[in-house]
C-alpha positions in Angstrom: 0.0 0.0 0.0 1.2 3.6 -0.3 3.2 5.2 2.3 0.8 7.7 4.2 3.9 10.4 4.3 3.5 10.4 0.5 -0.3 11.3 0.5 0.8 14.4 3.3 4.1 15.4 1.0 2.8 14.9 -2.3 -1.2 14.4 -2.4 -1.2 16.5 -6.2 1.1 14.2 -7.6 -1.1 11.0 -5.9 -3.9 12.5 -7.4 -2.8 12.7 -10.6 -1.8 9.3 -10.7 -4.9 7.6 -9.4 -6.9 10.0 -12.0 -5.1 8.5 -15.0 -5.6 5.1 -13.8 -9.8 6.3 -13.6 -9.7 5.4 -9.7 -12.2 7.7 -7.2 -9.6 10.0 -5.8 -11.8 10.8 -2.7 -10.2 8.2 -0.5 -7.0 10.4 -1.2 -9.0 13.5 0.6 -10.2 11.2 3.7 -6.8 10.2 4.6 -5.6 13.7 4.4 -8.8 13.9 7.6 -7.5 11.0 9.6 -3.9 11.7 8.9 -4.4 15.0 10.1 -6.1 13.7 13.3 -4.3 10.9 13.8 -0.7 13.7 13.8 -2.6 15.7 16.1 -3.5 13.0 18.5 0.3 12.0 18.8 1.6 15.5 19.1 -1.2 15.7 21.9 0.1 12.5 23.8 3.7 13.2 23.4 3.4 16.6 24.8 1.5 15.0 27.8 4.3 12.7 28.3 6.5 15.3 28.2 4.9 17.0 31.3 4.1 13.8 33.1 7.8 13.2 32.8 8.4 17.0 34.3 5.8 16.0 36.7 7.4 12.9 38.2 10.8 14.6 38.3 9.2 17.7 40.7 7.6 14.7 42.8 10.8 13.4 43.3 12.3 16.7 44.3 9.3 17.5 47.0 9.8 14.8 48.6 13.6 15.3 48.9 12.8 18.4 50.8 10.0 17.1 52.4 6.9 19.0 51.1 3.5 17.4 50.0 3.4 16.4 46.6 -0.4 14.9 46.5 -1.8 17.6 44.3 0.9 17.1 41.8 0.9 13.3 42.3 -3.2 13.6 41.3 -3.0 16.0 38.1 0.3 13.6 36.9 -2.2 10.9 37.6 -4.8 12.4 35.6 -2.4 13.5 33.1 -1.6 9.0 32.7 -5.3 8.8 32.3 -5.5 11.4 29.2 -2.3 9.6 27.9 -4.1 6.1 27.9 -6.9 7.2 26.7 -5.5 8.9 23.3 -3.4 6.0 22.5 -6.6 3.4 22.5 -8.0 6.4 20.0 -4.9 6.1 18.0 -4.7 2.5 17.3 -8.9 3.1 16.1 -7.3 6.1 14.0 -4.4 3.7 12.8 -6.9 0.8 11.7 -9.5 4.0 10.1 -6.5 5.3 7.8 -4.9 1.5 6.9 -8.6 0.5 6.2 -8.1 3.2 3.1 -5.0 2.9 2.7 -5.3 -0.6 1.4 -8.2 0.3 -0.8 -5.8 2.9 -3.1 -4.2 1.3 -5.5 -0.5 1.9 -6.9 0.8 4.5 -8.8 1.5 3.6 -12.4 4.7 4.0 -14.0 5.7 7.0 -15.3 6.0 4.8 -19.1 2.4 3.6 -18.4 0.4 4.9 -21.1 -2.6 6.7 -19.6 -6.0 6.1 -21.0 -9.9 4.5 -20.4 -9.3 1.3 -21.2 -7.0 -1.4 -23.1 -7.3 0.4 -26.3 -5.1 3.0 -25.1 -2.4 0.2 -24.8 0.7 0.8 -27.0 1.7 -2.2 -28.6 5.5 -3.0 -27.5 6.6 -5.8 -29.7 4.9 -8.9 -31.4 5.7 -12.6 -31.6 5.2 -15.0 -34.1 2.8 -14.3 -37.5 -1.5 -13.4 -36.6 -3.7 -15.8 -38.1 -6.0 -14.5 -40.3 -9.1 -15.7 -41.1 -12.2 -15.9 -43.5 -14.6 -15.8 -40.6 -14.6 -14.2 -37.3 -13.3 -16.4 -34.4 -14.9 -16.9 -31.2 -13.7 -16.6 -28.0 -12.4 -19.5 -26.5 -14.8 -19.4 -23.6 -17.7 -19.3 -26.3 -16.1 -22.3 -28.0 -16.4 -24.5 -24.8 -19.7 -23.6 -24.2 -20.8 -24.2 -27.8 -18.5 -28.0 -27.2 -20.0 -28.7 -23.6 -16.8 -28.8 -21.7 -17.0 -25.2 -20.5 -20.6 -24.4 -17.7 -20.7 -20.5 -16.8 -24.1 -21.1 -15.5 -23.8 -24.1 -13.3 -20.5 -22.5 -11.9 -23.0 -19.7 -10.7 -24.9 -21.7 -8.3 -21.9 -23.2 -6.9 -19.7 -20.0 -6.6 -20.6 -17.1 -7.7 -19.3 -14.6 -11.1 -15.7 -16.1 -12.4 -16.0 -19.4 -12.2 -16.5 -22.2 -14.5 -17.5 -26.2 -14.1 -15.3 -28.3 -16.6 -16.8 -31.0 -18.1 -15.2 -34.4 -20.1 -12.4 -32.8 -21.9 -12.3 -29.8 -20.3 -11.8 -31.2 -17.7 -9.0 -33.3 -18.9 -7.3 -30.3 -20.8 -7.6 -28.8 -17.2 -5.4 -31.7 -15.4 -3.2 -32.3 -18.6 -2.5 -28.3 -18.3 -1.2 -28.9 -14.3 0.6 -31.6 -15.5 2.2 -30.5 -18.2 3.4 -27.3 -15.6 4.7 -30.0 -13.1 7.5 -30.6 -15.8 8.3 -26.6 -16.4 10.0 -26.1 -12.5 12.0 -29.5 -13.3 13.6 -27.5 -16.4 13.9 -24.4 -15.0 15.3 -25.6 -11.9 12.8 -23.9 -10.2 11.0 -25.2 -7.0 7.6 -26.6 -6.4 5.0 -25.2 -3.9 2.0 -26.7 -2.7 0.0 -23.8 -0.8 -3.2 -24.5 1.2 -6.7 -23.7 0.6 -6.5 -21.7 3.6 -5.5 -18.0 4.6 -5.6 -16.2 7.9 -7.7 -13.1 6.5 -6.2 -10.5 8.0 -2.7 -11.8 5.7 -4.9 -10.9 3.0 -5.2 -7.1 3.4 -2.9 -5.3 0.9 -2.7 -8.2 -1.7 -3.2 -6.6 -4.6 -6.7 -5.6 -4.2 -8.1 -7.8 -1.6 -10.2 -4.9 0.2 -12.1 -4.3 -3.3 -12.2 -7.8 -4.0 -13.3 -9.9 -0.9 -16.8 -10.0 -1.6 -15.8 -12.4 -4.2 -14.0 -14.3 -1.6 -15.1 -17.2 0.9 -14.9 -16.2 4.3 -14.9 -18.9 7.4 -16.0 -17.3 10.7 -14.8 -14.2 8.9 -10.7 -15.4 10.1 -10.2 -17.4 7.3 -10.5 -16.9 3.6 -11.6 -20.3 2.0 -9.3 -20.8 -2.0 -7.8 -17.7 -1.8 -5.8 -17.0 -5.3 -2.0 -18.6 -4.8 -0.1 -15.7 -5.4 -1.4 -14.1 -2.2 -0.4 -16.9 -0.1 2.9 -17.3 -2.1 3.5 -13.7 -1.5 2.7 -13.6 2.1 4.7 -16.6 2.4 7.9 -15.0 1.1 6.8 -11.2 2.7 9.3 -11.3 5.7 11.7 -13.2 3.9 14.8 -11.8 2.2 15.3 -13.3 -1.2 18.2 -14.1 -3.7 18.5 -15.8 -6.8 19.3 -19.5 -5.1 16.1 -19.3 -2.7 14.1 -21.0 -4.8 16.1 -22.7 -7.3 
């Protein structure tokens, strides 16, 4: 996620960023809120400490010379109170501002070329020679429909929008595509991974887009999220790792 000091030094330049890439730059205008309050709420509690600090060190001097120190002892008291008090508002602040934080995306590089959709895409380079053709040619999700190996509408009732039930040799084309990948590592020299169907949910927040997404996602007593996509958990399982070119050969 961005850097919340960026959004305070540089909100213009955020802005402009999120704009090309379409994205509602309001959130961008709500940090600037809770950052505010949540700077103001620390300068607030470190000045307190600061006298409660003064405080405790004129205690210690009264009672040296043997005055009472109860009123002083009392407002430093009530001064520890205050203190405790701002911090449990901070870490509400702190979860307010990450809450949005995760939900703004990126900003694109400066090379990325801005526009409303993929047509705006420059083409970089081609490979091989484009078919042509005397008819127009379907989609390949309209072809498996059309051959029976490909069910939008059955994968609906199971799971939702994005999913698709194989059936006879799609569903063979599926497991001979997995196998045919279990070969690639051995070539590469690259290492397997086997993840789980399991992730804490809270490791989820700030993959990719997981705030914007989750809906899609299946929750378990809202802690877990039930097949979540692998490179989340393949990211979160390197994320406090440092990695060279021999980790995962």
């Amino acid at each position: 996620m961005l850097d919340s000091k960026l959004l305070r030094e540089n909100p213009k330049k955020v802005m402009s960023a999120l704009k090309n890439r379409q994205f509602d730059t309001s959130l961008i205008d709500k940090v600037a809120v809770i950052d505010k309050k949540w700077r103001e709420a620390v300068f607030k509690a470190e000045t307190l400490k600061k006298q409660r600090n003064e405080n405790s060190k004129e205690v210690g001097k009264l009672k040296k010379e043997g005055k009472a120190a109860d009123d002083l002892l009392e407002k430093t008291r009530l001064i520890g109170d205050e203190i405790k008090k701002i911090e449990e508002d901070l870490g509400a602040i702190e979860v307010e501002l990450n809450q949005i934080l995760f939900q703004i995306p990126n900003i694109p590089f400066s090379s990325v070329p801005v526009g409303k959709d993929e047509s705006s895409n420059k083409e970089i380079r081609k490979w091989g020679n484009i078919p042509s053709f005397s008819f127009k040619p379907k989609a390949h999700d309209e072809i498996g429909v059309a051959l029976g190996i490909l069910n939008f509408k059955e994968a609906v009732k199971l799971s939702g929008a994005r999913f698709v039930v194989y059936h006879k040799l799609g569903a063979a084309l599926e497991r001979a595509l997995i196998s045919f990948m279990m070969f690639i590592p051995k070539k590469m020299a690259m290492k397997k991974f086997w993840l789980r169907f399991w992730s804490r949910r809270i490791l989820c927040w700030g993959q990719v887009n997981y705030p914007n997404l989750k809906k899609i996602f299946l929750n378990a007593a809202m802690i877990f999220i039930l097949f979540p996509p692998r490179r989340f958990l393949l990211r979160i399982y390197t994320e406090t790792k440092l990695l060279t070119t021999k980790s995962y050969l």
